[in-house]
N, C-alpha and C positions, 0 to 999 in steps of 0.2 A: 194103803198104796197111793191114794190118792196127796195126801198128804205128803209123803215119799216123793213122788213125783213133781208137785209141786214145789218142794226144796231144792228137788236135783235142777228143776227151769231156773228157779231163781239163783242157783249157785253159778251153773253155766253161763246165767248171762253175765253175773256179776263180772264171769274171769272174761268175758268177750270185753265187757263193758273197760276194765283195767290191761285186757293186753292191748285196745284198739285206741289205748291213751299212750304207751310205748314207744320212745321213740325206735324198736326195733320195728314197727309194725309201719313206720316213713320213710320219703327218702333221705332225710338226714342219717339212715342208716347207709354209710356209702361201701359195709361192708360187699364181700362178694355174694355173701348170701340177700341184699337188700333186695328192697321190691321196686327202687325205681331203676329208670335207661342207665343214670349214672353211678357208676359203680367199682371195686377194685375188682383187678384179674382174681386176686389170689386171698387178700387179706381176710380174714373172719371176724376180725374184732370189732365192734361196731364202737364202743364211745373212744377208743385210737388217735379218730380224725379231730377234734376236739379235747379228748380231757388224758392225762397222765399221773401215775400216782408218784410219778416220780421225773426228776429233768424234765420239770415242766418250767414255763414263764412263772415271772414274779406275777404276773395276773390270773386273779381268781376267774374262775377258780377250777385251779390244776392247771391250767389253760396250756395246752399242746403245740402251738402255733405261734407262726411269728407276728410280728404289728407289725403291717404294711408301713408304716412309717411316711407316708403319703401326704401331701396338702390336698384334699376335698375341695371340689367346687360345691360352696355349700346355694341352699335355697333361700330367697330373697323375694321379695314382693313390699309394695307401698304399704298394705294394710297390716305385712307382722307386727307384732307386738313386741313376740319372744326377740332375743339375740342369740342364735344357733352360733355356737362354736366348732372346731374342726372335734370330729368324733373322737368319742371317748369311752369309758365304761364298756359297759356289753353291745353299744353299738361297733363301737371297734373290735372287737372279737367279731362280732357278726361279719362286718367290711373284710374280713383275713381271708374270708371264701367268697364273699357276695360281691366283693368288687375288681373280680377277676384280676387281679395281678398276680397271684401267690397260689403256684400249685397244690389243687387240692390234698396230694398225695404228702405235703410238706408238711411232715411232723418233728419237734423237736426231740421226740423221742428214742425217733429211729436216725443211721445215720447214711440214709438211703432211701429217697422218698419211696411212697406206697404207689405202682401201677394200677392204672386204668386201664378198663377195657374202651377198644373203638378209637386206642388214641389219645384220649381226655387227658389234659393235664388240668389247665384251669377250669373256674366253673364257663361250660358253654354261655354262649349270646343268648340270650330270650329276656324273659322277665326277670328271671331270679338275679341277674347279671347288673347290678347297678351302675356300673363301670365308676371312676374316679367323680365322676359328675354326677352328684349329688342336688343340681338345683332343679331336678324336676322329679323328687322322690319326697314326702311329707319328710318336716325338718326334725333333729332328734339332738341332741346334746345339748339342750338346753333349762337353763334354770324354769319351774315351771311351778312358783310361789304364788300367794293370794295378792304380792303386788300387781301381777302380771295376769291374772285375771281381772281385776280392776281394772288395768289397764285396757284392755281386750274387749270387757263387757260380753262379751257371749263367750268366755271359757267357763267351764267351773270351776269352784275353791277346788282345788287340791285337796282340802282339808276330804273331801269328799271321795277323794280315791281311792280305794280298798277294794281288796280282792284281785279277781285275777288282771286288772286294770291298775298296775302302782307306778310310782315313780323308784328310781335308781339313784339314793341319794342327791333328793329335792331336785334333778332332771328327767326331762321326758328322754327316753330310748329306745331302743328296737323293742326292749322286752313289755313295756307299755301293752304293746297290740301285738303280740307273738311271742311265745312261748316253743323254743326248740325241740322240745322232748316228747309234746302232744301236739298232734294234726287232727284235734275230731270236730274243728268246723273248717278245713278247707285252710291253706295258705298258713299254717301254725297259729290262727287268731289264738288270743285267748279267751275272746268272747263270739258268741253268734253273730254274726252283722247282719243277721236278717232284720231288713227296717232301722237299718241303719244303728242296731246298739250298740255297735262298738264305739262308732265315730260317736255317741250321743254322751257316752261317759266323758268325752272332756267337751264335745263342740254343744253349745247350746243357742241357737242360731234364733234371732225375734223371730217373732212370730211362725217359726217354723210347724209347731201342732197343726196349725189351720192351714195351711199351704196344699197347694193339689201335688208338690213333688212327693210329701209325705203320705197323704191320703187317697189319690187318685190306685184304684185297682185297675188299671188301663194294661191289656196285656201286647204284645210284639200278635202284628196279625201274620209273622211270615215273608211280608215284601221286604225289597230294599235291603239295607245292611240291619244286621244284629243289633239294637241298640245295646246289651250288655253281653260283650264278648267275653269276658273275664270275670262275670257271676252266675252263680247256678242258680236267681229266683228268676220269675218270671212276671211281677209285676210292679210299676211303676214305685209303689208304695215300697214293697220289700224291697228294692233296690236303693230307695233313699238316696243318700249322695254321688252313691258311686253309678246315679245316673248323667249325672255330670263329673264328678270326680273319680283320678286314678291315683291312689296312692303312691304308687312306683312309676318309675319309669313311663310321667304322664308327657303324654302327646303337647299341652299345654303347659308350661314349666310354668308360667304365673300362674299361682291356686289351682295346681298340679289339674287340670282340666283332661278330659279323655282327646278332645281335640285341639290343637293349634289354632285354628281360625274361632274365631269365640263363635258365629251362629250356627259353625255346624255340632256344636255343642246338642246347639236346641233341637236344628231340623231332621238329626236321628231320628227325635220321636216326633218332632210336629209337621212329618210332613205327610200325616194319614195312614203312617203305620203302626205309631203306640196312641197318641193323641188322637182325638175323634176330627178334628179339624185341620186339613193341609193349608197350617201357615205359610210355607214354602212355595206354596205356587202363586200365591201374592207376589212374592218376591220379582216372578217372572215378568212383572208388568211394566208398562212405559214407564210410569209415574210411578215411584218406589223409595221409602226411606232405605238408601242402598248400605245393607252392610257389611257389602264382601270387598272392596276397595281397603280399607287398612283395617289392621290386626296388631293389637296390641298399644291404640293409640286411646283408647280408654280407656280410661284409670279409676278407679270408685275413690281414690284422690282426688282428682283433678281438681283444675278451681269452675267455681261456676260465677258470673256463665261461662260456658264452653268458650273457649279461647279458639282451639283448633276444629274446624270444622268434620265432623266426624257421626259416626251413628253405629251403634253396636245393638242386638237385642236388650243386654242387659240395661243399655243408658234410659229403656221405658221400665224395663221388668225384672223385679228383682225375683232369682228363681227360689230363696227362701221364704218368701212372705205372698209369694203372686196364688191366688185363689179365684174361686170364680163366684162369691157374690156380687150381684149388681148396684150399686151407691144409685143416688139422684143424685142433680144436677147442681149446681158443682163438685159436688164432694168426688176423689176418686173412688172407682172401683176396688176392688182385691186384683183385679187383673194387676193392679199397675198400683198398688199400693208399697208402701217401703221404699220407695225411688226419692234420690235429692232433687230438690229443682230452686225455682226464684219463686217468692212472693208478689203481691201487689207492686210494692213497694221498692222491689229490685234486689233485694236481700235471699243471701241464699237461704236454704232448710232442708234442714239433714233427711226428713221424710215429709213428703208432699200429705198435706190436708187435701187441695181440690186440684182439679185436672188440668187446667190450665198451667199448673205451679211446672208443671211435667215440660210443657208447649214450654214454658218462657225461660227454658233454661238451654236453650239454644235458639231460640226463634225471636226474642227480648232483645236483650244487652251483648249480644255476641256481637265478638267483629269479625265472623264469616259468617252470618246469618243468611240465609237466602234471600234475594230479593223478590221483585213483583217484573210481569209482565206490560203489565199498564199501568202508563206514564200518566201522573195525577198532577190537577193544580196545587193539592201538597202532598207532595212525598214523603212519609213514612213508611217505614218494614218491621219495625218495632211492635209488635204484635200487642205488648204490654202498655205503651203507651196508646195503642187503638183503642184497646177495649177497658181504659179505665173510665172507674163511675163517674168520676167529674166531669168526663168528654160531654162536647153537646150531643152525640149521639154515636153509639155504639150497639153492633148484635150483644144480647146479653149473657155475656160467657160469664163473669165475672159475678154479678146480680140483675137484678129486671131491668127493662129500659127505660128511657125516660120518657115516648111517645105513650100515652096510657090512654091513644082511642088508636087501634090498627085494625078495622073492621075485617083486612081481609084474614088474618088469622084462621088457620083450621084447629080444630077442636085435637088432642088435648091442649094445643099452642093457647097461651090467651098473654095479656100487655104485662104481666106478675111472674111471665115462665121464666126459666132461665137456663140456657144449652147448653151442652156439649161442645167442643172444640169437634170431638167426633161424630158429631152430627151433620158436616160439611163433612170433613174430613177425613176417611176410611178407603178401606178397602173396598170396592165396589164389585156387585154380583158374584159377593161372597160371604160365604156361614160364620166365616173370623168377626171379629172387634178389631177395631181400631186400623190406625193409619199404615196397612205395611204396605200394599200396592193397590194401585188404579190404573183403569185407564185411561181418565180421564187429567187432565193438566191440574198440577199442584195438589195432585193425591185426593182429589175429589170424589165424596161418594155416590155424587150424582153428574151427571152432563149439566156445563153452564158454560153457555156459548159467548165469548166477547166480541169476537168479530165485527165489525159493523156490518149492516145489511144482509142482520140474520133473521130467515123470517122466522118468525114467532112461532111454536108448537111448545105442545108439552114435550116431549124432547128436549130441545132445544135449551129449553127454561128447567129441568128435571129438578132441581137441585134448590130453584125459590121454590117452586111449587109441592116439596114436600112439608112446607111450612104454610105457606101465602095461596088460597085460593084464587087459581087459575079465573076461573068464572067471576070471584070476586072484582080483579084486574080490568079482565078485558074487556067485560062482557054488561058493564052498567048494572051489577049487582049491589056495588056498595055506595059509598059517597060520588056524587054528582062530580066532584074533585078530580078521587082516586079515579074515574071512569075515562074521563076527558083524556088526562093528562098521559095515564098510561096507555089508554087505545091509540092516544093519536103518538105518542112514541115508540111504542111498540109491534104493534098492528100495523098501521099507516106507515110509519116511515121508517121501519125495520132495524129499529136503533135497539142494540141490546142492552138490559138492567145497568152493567157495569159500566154505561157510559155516562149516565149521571153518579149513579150511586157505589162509593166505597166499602165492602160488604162487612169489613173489620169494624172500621169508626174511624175514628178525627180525631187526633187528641187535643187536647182544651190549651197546650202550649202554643198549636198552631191556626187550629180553628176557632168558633165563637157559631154562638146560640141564634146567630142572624144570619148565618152564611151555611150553616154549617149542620142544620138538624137535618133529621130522615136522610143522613146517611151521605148526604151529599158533596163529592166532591170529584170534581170531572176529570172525565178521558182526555186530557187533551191532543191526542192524536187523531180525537175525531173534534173537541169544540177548541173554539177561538172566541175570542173577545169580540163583540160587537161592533158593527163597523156605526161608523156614524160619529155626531158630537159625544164627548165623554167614555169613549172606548173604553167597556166594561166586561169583566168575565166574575160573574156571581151570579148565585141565589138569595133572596132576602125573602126570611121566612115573614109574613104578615098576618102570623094568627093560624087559626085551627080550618084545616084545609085550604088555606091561602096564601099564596106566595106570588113573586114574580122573577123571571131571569134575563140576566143581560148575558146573551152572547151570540155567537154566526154557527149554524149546526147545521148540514145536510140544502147547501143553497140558503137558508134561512136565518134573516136576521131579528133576533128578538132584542131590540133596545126601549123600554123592556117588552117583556110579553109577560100578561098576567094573568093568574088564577085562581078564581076563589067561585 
């Protein structure tokens, strides 16, 4: 019996397993007997609407229907490879009902279309409805050969396609990713797309394995909108692309995106409802790399540097390679790896090595680059030419600096470190990385007062003094020099950091090694040239803690005034 029974289980399911592949058992059954809304009043026959054994199209096969005979607005973007042609093959069979011009009921068979109930004659508005405009649906009539993978770099060989994943006489088509006949993963796939394996058989994306969009288990806590309105998984991982992408009918026609505005792409989930950290509410801040202002002005073309001044999430993060191991200093992160930027050297590179590469490819060579607040005796905004190694002096973004005694250093800081752009730079009193908002001026992750006749506090200073000992400064801890010079300009006469010192660097085309080390180069909205014979405005460095300056600051003329 046992035995018996066990055969009769496994027969049953077999026939559940083969009738629940049926296209009677979908709604492309649009008999009257079907199981979905749309449907005929009367008709029974269910392959009708589609195939004929007889007085059918010269197209296979059997084909029942007429060819909309249509010009398609086909799909276009800067990065395709492919050349999509106007539909063809089984994608054009498919377009005879999916792109609503041509009554469903319209068969070549009969000489009197087939009624619908409720009304229906074409297919209804929703998804399934691609309408003539095809540039925001994934492209399909095209040649899709191993030149074209080459060309691409992240397709695979074709040669590689087999099974229920094929091409249509050496083109990609509807029937690639959907199969009419069987519905047993949801939208005709022919493959599961849990984890993205349908899209995986042709898209093979760098460094996608290690990426948090692929691996991240981060599930929807409930608030705010749905991030995956049109998938049945529920976490980050299993959702895969189609956590930013829509195949059909997407919201973003450029690399069919679920939204038009490219960050609300992101802040579906990064605003503390799928992600652990509300990127989004950076955003809300005074000081913010804004990127709700234009849409569609950046281009994974474009030239760099950035021509047009502009900022999208994706210009830092790229979402197929972005991860969350932590790099040292220079080198980037995973947050922000896979991103183009400029080199040293002013050259562009398809993927950034160190962080700064990220910074100089609109903060460098652009001609909308941001400028400064404060008016220097030389002006530069060139960020790259600040912080090159040849300057007389520069923070060391780039490599160490070239002062190699700074007593006031905190620990792990020493003369050999080498920082962060985001170490100024960030978000401020917040769990995030990097530059999205502050409150503080020029996206600062600490308070840094320029004002004149700001009195001194750590406050105030927030932003040296997570590097530079307060105590060391002010207070006669360190060199006899540092103690002087900075008490009596900071303390006593309420002159803030940034009115000697430019906190970027000098570049060496405009400065020199006598004028211009430890940073220096003045406010002039607070200093003037020295009154007296030989009216001067400099610093001349004179050795190790020794200098002297000519100029008029605060009532005070130093012609010079010296220190060693």
């Amino acid at each position: 019996m046992t035995g018996r029974f066990i055969s009769l289980f496994i027969l049953v399911a077999f026939s559940s397993f083969v009738f629940s592949q049926s296209v009677v058992n979908t709604v492309h059954n649009l008999s009257a007997n079907g199981p979905g809304t749309v449907k005929a009043s009367s008709e029974t026959e269910v392959c009708i609407f589609c195939h004929t054994p007889h007085n059918s199209s010269p197209r296979k096969p059997l084909w029942n229907r007429e060819d909309p005979g249509l010009n398609y607005t086909l799909y276009n973007s800067s990065t395709i490879q492919a050349s999509p042609g106007q539909p063809d093959g089984a994608s054009l069979l498919c377009l005879s009902c999916h792109d609503g011009t041509i009554a469903l009921g319209n068969v070549l068979s009969l000489n009197e279309p087939i009624v619908f109930n409720n009304g229906v004659t074409v297919m209804p508005s929703g998804a399934s409805n691609l309408s003539t405009d095809l540039s925001d649906d994934h492209p399909v009539s095209f040649i899709y050969d191993a030149s074209l993978a080459a060309a691409d770099n992240e397709l695979a060989d074709p040669a590689s396609l087999s099974g229920p994943v094929h091409l249509e006489n050496n083109k990609l088509q509807c029937t690639a990713c959907h199969d009419a006949h069987k519905d047993i993963y949801h939208d005709f796939l022919t493959v599961n797309n849990q984890n993205s394996e349908l899209c995986l058989y042709c898209h093979q994306k760098t460094g996608w394995d290690n990426a948090s969009h692929k691996t991240s288990l981060a599930t929807w806590n409930g608030s705010g909108d749905d991030p995956w309105p049109h998938s049945d998984f529920s976490t980050v991982s299993e959702n895969g692309c189609e956590n930013c992408h829509q195949p059909h009918t997407a919201a973003g026609a450029l690399r069919i995106l679920n939204y038009y505005r490219e960050e609300d792409n992101c802040f579906i989930c990064h605003s503390g409802t799928v992600a652990s950290k509300n990127v989004e509410a950076d955003f809300g801040k005074q000081w913010i790399h804004n990127v709700t202002p234009t849409t569609n002005v950046h281009d994974p073309e474009e030239l760099l540097p950035v021509q047009t001044e502009h900022v999208e999430c994706v210009d830092c993060h790229n979402p197929h390679m972005a991860g969350s191991i932590v790099a040292t200093a220079p080198d980037a992160s995973a947050y922000i790896q896979g991103v183009p930027g400029i080199n040293s050297g002013g050259t562009a590179v398809n993927s950034i090595q160190f962080e700064y590469e990220l910074c100089y490819k609109c903060h460098a060579d652009s001609p909308d680059k941001p400028g400064t607040n404060i008016p220097r005796q030389i002006e530069q905004t060139n960020v790259r030419l600040e912080f090159d190694l040849g300057n007389p002096s520069f923070h060391p973004v780039e490599g160490a600096g070239k002062n190699m005694d700074v007593p006031s250093l905190i620990t792990p800081y020493s003369e050999s470190s080498v920082i962060y752009c985001t170490e100024c730079h960030a978000s401020n009193n917040s769990s995030v990385k990097g530059p999205h908002g502050s409150d503080y001026t020029h996206l600062l992750k600490f308070n840094y007062e320029t004002a004149d006749f700001t009195t001194e506090s750590y406050q105030a200073y927030e932003l040296c003094y997570q590097c530079h000992d307060r105590n060391s400064i002010i207070n006669n801890t360190s060199t006899q020099f540092a103690e002087d010079v900075h008490q009596q300009h900071i303390v006593d006469e309420d002159t803030p950091c940034s009115v000697c010192h430019d906190a970027h660097g000098i570049s060496s085309t405009q400065g020199n090694t006598t004028n211009n080390t430890h940073l220096i180069n003045f406010n002039t909205s607070v200093v003037r040239a020295s009154n007296g014979g030989g009216s001067r405005l400099e610093f001349i460095d004179n050795g190790n803690f020794a200098g002297e300056c000519f100029l008029y600051c605060h009532g005070k003329n130093h012609n010079p005034r010296s220190y060693n």
